[in-house]
N, CA, C and O of each residue as an XYZ file, in Angstrom:
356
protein
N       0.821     -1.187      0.000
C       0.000      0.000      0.000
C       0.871      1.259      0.000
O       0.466      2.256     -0.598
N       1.961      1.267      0.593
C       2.841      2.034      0.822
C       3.374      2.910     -0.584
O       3.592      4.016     -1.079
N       3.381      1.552     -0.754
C       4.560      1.557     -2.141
C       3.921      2.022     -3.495
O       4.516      2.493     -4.464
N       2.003      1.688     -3.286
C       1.577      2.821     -4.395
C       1.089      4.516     -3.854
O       0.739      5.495     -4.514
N       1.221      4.351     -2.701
C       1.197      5.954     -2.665
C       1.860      6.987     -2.875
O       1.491      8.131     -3.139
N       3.864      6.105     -2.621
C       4.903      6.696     -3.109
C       5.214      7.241     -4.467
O       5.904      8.178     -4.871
N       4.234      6.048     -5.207
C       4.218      5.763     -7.124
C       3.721      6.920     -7.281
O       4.330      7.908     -7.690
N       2.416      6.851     -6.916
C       1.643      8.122     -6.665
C       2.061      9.421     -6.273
O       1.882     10.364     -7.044
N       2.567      9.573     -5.228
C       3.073     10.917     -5.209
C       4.120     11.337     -6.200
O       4.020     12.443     -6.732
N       5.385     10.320     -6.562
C       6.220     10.815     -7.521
C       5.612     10.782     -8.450
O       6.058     11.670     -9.177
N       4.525     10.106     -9.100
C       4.012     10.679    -10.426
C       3.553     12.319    -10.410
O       3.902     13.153    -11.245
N       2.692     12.548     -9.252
C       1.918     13.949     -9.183
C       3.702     15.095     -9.124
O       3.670     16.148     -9.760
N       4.715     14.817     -8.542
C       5.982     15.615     -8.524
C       6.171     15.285     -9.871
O       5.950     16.258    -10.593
N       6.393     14.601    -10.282
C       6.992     14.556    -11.853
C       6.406     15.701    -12.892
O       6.933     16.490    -13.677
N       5.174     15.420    -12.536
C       4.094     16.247    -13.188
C       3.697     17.556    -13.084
O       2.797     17.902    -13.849
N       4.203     18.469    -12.229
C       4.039     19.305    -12.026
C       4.413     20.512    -12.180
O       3.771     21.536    -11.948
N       6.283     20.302    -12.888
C       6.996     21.010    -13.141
C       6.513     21.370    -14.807
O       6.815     22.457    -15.301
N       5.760     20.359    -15.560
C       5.134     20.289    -16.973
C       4.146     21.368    -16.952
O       4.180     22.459    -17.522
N       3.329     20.895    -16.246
C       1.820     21.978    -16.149
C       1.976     22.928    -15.247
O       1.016     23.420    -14.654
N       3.279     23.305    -15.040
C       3.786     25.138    -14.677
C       4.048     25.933    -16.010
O       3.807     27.083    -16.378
N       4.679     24.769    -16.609
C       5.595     25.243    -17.436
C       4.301     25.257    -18.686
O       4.937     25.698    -19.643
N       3.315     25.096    -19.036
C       2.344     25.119    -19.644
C       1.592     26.094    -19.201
O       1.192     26.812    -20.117
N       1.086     26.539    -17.691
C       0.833     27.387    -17.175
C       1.134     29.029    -17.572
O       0.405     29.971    -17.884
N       2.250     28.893    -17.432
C       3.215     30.083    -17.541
C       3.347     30.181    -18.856
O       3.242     31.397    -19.013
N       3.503     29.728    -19.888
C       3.184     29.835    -21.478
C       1.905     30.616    -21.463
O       1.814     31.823    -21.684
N       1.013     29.865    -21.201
C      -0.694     30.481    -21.561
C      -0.788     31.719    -20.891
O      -1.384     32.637    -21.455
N      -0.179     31.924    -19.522
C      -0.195     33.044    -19.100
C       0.938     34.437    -20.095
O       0.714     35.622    -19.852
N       1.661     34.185    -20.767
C       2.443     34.409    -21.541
C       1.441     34.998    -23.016
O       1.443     36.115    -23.534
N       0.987     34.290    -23.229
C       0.035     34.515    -24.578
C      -0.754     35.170    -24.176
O      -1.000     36.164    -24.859
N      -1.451     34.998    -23.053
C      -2.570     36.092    -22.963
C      -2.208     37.592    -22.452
O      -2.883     38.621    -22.503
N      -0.642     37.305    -21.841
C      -0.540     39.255    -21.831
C      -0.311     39.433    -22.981
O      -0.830     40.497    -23.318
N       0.450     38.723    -24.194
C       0.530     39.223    -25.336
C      -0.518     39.922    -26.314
O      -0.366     40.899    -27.047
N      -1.474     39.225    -26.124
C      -2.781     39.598    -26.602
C      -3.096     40.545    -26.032
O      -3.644     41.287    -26.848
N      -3.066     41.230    -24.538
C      -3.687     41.905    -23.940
C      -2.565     43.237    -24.028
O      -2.911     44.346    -23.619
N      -1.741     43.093    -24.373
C      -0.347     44.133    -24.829
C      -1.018     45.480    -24.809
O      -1.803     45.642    -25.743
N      -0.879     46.649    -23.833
C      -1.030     47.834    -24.550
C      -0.162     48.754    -25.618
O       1.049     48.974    -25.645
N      -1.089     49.153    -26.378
C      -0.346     49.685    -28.081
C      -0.767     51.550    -27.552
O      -1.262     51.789    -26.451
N      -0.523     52.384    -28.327
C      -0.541     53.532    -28.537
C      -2.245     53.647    -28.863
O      -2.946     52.775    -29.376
N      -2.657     55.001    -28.398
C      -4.263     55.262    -28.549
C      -3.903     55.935    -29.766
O      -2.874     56.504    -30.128
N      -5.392     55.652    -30.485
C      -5.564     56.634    -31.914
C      -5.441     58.030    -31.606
O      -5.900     58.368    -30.515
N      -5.009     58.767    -32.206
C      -4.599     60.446    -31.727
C      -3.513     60.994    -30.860
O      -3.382     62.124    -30.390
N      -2.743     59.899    -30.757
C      -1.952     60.161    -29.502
C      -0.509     60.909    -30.413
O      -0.432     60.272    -31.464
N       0.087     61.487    -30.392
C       0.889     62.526    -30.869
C       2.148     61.516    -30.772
O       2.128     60.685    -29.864
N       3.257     61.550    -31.677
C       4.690     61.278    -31.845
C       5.538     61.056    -30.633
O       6.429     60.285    -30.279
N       4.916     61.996    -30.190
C       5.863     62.755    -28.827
C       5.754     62.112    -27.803
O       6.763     61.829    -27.157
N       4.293     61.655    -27.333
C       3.837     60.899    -26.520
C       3.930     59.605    -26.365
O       3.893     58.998    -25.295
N       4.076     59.076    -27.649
C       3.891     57.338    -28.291
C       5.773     57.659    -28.043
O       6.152     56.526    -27.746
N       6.857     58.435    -28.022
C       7.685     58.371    -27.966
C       8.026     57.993    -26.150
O       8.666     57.018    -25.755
N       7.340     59.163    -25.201
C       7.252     59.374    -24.154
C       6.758     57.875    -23.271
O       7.019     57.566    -22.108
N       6.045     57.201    -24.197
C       5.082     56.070    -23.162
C       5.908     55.075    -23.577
O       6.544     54.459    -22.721
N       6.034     54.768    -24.855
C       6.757     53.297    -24.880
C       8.276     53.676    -25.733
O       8.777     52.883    -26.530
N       8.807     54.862    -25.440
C      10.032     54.585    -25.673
C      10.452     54.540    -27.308
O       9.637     54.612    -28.227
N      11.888     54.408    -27.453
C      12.171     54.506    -29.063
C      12.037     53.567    -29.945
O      12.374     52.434    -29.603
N      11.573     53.765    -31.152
C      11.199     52.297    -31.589
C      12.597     51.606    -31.873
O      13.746     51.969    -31.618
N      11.889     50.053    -32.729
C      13.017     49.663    -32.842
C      13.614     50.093    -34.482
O      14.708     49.700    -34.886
N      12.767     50.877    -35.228
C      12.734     51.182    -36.773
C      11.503     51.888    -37.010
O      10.346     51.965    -36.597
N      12.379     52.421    -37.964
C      11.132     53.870    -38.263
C      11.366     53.861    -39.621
O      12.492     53.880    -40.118
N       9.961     53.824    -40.450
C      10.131     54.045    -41.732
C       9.584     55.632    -42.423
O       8.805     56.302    -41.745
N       9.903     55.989    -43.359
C      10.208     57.371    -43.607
C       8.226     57.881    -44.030
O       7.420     57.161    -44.620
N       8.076     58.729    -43.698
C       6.700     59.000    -44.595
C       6.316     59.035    -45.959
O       6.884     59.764    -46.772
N       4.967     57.947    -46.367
C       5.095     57.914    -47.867
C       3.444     58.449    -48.033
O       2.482     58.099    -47.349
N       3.469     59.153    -48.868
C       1.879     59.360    -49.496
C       1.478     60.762    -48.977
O       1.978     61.636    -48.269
N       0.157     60.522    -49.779
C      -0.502     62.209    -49.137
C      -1.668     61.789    -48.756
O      -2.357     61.009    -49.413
N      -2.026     62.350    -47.495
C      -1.609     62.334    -46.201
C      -0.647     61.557    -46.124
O      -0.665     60.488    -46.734
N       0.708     62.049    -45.127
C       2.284     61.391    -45.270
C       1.939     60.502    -44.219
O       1.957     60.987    -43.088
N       1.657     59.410    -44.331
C       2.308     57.993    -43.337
C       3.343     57.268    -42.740
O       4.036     56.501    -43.409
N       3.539     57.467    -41.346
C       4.904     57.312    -41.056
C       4.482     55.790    -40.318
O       3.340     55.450    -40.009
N       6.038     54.801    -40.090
C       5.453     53.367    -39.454
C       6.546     53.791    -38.284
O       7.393     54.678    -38.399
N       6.363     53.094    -37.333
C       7.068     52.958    -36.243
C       7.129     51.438    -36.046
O       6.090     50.791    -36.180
N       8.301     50.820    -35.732
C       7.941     49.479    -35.099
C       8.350     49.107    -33.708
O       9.531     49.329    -33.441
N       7.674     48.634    -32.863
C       8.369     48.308    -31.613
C       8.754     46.727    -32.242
O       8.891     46.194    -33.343
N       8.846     46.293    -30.526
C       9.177     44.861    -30.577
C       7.671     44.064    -30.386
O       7.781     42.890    -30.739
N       6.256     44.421    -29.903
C       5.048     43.843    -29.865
C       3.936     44.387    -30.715
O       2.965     43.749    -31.122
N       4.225     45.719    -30.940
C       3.556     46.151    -31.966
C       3.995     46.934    -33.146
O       5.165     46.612    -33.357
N       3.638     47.732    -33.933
C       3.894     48.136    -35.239
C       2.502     49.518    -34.904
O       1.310     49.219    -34.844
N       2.999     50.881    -34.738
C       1.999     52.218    -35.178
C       2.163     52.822    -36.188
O       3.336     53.049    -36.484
N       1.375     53.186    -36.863
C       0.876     54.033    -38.254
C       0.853     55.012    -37.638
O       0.555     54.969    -36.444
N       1.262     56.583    -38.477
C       0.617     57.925    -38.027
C       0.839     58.802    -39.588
O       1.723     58.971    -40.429
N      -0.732     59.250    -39.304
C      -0.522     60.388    -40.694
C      -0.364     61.316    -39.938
O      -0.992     61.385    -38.881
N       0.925     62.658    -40.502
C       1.730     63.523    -39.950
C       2.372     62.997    -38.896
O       3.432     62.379    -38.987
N       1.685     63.243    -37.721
C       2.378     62.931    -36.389
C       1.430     62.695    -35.738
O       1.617     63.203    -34.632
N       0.323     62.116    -35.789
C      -0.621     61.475    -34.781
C      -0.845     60.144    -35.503
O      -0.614     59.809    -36.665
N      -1.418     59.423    -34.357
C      -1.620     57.617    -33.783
C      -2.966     57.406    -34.947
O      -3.873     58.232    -34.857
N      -3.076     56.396    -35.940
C      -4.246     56.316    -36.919
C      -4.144     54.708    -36.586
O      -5.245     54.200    -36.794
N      -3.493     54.060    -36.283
C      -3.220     52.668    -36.327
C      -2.193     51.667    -35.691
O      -1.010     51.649    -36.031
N      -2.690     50.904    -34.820
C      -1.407     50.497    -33.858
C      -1.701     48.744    -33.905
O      -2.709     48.323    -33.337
N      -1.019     48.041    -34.418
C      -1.199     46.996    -34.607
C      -0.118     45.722    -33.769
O       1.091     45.945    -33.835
N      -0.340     45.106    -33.407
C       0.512     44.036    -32.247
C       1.101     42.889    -33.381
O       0.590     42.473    -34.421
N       2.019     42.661    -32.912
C       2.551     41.548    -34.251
C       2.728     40.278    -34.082
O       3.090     39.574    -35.025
């Protein structure tokens, strides 16, 4: 009797370090999803101020001039210098 409760408990220890580690993934994905991005209207300056420098900036193309910013979780659009589009990647 002994000897399957031991079985038993080292199975449930074996097991546990798996479904942390599964745990902590899913918890992982869902801040990703839940990521805050830049608000629509939010000025250059500010989207600079809140999350910092991107990691690449592409030059403005078109009329209305469209500029991209990329972080490392998301990607913002701005015609001139305000927030039109902030997309998570």
């Amino acid at each position: 009797m002994r000897s399957l409760v031991l079985i038993a408990l080292v199975g449930v220890v074996v097991a546990l370090p798996a479904q942390a580690d599964r745990l902590l993934i899913e918890r992982l994905e869902a801040s990703a999803e839940t990521a805050e991005t830049p608000r629509r209207g939010s000025s250059m300056e500010r989207v600079r101020e809140r999350f910092g420098e991107p990691e690449d900036t592409r030059e403005a193309v078109g009329d209305p001039p469209i500029t991209r910013w990329e972080y490392d979780a998301f990607t913002v659009f701005f015609e001139h210098d305000h927030v039109i589009h902030a997309v998570r990647r």
